[in-house]
C-alpha positions as CSV (number, residue, x, y, z in Angstrom):
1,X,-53.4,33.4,7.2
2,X,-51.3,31.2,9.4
3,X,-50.3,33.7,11.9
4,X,-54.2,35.2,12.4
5,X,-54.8,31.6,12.6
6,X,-52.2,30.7,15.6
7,X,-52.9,34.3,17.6
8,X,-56.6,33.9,17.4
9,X,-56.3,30.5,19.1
10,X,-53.7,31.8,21.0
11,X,-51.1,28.9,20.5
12,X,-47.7,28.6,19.2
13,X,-46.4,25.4,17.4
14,X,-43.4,23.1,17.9
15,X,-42.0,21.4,14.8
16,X,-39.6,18.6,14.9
17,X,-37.5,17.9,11.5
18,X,-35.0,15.1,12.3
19,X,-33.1,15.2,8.7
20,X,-32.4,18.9,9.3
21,X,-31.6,18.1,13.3
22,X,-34.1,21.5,14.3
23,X,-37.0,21.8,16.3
24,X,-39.0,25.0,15.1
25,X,-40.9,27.3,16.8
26,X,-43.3,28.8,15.1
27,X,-45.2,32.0,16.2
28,X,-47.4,34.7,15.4
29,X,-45.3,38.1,14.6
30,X,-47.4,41.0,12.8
31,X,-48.3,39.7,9.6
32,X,-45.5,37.1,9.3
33,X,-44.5,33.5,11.2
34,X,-41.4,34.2,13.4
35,X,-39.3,30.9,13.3
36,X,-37.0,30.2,16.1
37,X,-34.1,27.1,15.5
38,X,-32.5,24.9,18.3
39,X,-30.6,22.1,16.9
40,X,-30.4,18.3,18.4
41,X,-29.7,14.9,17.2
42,X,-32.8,14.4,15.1
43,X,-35.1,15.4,17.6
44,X,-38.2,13.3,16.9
45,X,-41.6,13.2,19.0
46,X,-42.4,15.8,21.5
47,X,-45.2,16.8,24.7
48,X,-45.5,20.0,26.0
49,X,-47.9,22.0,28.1
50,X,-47.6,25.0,29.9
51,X,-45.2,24.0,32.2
52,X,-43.0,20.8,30.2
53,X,-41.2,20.5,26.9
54,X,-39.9,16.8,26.2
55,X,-38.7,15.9,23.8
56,X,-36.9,12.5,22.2
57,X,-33.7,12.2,20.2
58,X,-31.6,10.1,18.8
59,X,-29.8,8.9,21.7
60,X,-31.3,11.1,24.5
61,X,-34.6,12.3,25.9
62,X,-34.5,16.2,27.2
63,X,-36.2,17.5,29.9
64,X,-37.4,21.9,29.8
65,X,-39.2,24.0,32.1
66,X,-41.1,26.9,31.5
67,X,-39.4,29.6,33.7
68,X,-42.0,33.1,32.9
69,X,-39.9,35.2,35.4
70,X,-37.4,34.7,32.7
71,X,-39.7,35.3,29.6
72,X,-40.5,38.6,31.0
73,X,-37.0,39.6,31.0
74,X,-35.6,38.6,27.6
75,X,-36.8,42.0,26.0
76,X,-38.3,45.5,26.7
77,X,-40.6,45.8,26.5
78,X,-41.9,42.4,27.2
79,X,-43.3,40.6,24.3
80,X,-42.5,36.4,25.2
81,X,-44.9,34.6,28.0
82,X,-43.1,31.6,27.9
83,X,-39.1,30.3,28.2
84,X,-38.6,26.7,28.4
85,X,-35.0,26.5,29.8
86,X,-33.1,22.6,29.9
87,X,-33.8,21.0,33.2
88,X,-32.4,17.9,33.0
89,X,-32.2,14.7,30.2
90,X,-32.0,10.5,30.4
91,X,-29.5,9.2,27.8
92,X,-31.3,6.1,26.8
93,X,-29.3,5.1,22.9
94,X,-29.8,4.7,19.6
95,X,-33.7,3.4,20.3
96,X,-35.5,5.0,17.4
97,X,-37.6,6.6,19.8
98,X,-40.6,8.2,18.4
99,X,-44.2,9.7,20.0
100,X,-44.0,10.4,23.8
101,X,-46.5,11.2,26.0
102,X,-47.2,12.3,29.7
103,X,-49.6,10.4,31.7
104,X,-51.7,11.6,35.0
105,X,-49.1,10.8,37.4
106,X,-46.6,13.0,35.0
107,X,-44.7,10.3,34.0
108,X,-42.8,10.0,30.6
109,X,-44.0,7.9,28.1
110,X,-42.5,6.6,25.1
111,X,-42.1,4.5,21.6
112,X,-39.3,2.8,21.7
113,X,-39.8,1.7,18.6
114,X,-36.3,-0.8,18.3
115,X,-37.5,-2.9,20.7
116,X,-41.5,-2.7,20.0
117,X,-42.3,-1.7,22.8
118,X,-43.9,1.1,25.4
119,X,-41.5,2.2,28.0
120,X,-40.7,5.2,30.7
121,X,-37.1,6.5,32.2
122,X,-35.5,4.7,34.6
123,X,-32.4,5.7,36.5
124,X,-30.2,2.6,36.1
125,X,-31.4,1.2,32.9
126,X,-31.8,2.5,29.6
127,X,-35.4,2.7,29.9
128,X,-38.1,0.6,31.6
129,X,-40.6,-1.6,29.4
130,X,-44.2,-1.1,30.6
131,X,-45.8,-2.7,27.8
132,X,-45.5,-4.5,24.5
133,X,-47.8,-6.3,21.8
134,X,-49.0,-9.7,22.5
135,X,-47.9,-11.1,19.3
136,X,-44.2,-9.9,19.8
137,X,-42.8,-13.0,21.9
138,X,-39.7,-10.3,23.7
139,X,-37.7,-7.9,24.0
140,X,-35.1,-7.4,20.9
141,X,-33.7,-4.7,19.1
142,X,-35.1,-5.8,15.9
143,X,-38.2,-3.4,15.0
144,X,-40.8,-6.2,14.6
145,X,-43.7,-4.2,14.1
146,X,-42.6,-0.5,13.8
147,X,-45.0,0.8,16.6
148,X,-44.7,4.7,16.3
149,X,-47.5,6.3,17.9
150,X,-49.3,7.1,21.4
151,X,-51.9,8.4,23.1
152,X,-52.8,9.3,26.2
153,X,-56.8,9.2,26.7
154,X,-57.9,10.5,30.4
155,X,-54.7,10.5,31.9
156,X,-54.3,6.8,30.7
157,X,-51.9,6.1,27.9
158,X,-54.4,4.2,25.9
159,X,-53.9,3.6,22.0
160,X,-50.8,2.7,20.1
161,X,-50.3,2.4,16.2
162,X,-47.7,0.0,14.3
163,X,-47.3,-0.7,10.9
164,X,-47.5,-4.3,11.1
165,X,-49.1,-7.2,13.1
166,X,-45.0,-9.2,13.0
167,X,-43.2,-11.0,15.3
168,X,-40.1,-11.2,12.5
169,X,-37.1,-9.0,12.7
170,X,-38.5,-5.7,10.5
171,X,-41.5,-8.1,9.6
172,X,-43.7,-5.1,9.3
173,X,-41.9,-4.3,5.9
174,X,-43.6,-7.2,4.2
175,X,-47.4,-5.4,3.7
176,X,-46.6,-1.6,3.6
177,X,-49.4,-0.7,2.4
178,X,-52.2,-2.1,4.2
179,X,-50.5,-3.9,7.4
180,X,-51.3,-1.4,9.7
181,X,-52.5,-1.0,13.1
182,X,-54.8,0.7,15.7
183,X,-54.3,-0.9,19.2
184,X,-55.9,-0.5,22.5
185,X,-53.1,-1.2,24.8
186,X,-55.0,-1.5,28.4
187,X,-57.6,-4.1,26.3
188,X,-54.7,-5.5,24.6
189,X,-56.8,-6.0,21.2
190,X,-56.7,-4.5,17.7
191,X,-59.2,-1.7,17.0
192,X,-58.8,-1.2,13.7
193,X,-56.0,-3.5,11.0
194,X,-55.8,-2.7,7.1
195,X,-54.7,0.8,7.7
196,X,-52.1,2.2,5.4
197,X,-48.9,3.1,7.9
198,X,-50.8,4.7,10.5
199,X,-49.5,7.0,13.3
200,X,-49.8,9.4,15.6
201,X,-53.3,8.4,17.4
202,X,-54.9,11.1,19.0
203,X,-57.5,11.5,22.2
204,X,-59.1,15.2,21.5
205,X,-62.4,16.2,21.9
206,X,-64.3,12.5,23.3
207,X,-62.9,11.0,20.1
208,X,-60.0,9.1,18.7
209,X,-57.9,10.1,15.6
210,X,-55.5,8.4,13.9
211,X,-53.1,9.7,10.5
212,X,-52.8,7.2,7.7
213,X,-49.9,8.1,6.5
214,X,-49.8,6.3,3.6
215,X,-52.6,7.8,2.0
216,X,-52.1,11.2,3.4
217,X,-55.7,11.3,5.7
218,X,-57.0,12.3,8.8
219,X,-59.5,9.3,10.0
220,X,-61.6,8.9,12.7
221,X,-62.2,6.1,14.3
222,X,-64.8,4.5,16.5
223,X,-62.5,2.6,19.6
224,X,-65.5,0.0,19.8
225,X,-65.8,-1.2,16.7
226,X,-63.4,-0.2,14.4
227,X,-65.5,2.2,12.4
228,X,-63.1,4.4,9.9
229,X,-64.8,7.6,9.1
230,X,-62.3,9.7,6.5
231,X,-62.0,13.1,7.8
232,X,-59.4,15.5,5.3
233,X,-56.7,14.4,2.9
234,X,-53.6,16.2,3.1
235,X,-50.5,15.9,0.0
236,X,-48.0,14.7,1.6
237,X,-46.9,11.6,3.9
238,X,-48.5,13.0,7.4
239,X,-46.7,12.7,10.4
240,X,-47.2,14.2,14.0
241,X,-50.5,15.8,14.7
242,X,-51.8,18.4,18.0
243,X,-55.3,20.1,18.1
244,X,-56.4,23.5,18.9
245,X,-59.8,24.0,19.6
246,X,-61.4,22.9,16.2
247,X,-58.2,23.0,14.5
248,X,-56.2,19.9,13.7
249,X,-52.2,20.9,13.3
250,X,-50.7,18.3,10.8
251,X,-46.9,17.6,10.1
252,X,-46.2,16.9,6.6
253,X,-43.4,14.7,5.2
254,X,-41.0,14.6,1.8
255,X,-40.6,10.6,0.8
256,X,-37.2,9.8,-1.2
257,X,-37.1,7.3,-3.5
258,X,-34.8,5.5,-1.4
259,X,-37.2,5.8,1.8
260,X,-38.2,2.6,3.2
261,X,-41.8,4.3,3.6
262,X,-42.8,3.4,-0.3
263,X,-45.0,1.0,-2.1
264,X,-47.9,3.1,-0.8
265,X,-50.8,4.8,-1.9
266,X,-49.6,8.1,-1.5
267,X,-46.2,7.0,-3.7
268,X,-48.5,5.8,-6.8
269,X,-50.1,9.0,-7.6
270,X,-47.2,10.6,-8.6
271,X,-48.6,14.3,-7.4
272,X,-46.7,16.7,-5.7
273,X,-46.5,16.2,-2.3
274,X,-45.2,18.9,0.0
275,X,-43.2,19.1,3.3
276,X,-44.4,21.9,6.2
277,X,-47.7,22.2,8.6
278,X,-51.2,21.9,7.4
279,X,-54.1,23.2,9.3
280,X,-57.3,21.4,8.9
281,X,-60.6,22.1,10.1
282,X,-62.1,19.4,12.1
283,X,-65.8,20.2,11.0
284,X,-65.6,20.4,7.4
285,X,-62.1,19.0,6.4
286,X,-60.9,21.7,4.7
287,X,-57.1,23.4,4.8
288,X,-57.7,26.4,6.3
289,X,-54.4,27.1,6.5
290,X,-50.6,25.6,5.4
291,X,-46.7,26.6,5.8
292,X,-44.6,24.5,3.4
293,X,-41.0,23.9,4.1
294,X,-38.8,24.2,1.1
């Protein structure tokens, strides 16, 4: 039921895999998902809207515009509304960049996740810190606290999540499992510590969401007071999340044994956990819907 599911909200989904170097699009076709492939450097976190796709690699953030007059061409008769076409990119290195985001002013947004920090493009330098966590002293490639995640709430970017309160080369390795962080970045205080490597927090809907990955859940939070309300469980290490209407898109990761991401909940059970999209809904927490990628 995943394609009913992405025609009646009337959304297709981007997926980025980094090991396999693709972003995926995924869209309704008949009774069937049509997948489309474009390769890049492992392509990591993404923002799009009607008229913007970019996305972060490895050593490069690209830049697309949605060009219709050129969707309406590509077949007849006509079945494509949109065609992003590459506008433009910033090569910025081997940051580990992860989430990005657009704020009100358009402006990129990103995790820059070597140097712990929040930072947009710059034309000189490789990018331009706008913000970093108070107990990081400065600025040095040494992923202190593996911040990963973004988001923007009223045009604002607002909440960040790391996987550990460190100011120590890869300190954040130290307490896997319950190190974790939810941060409000313009109060500059923790919302929310003892999570199990969270990412990707969401704004949708007048409330904040964050993924603990290591126990594979969807949690809400309350940004006051820290209030963790759990939400669905998926089975498998979640990454990457995007809402339609009442429907909550979640990406869904393999762990090797060699990953650094173990010594977690999600590692102990010894179930199997899967790799794709899961579709949750937001009012009951039930899958409604799943692609798993082989």
């Amino acid at each position: 039921n995943f394609p009913d599911l992405l025609r009646r909200l009337q959304g297709c989904l981007l997926v980025s895999t980094y090991q396999a170097g693709k972003l995926v699009i995924l869209r309704p076709d008949g009774a069937t998902i049509n997948t489309h492939f474009r390769s890049f450097n492992r392509p990591m976190g993404m923002v799009a809207d009607r008229n913007h796709l970019v996305l972060g690699a490895r050593m490069e953030i690209a830049r697309f515009r949605n060009v219709p007059a050129v969707a309406s061409k590509l077949q007849d008769p006509p079945r494509h509304d949109a065609e992003y076409i590459a506008r433009g990119g910033d090569i910025n290195g081997a940051i580990d960049i992860h989430e990005l985001a657009l704020d009100a002013q358009g402006d990129v947004w990103f995790v820059n996740t070597l140097f712990s920090c929040l930072c947009t493009l710059d034309d000189i330098s490789s990018f331009k810190p706008r913000w970093r966590p108070w107990f990081v002293s400065h600025y040095s490639p040494e992923d202190r606290c593996h911040l990963n995640g973004l988001a923007v709430r009223d045009g604002v970017v607002r909440y960040v999540t790391a996987l550990g309160e460190s100011n120590e080369p890869q300190g954040w390795r130290v307490n896997k499992r319950n190190g974790g962080l939810l941060i409000d970045c313009v109060e500059n205080r923790v919302i929310v510590r003892g999570l199990s490597m969270p990412h990707s927090p969401r704004w949708h809907n007048g409330k904040l969401w964050v993924l603990e990955s290591g126990r594979g859940a969807l949690v809400q939070v309350e940004p006051e007071t820290g209030e963790k309300t759990d939400v669905a469980f998926v089975p498998g290490f979640a990454r990457g999340i995007d809402f339609l209407g009442p429907v909550a898109f979640i990406g869904l990761s393999q762990l090797r044994e060699t990953n650094a991401f173990t010594d977690i909940e999600i590692t102990d059970d010894n179930a199997d956990r899967q790799s794709g999209v899961w579709a949750v809904h937001l009012g009951t927490g039930n899958t409604i819907a799943l692609l798993k990628f082989t």
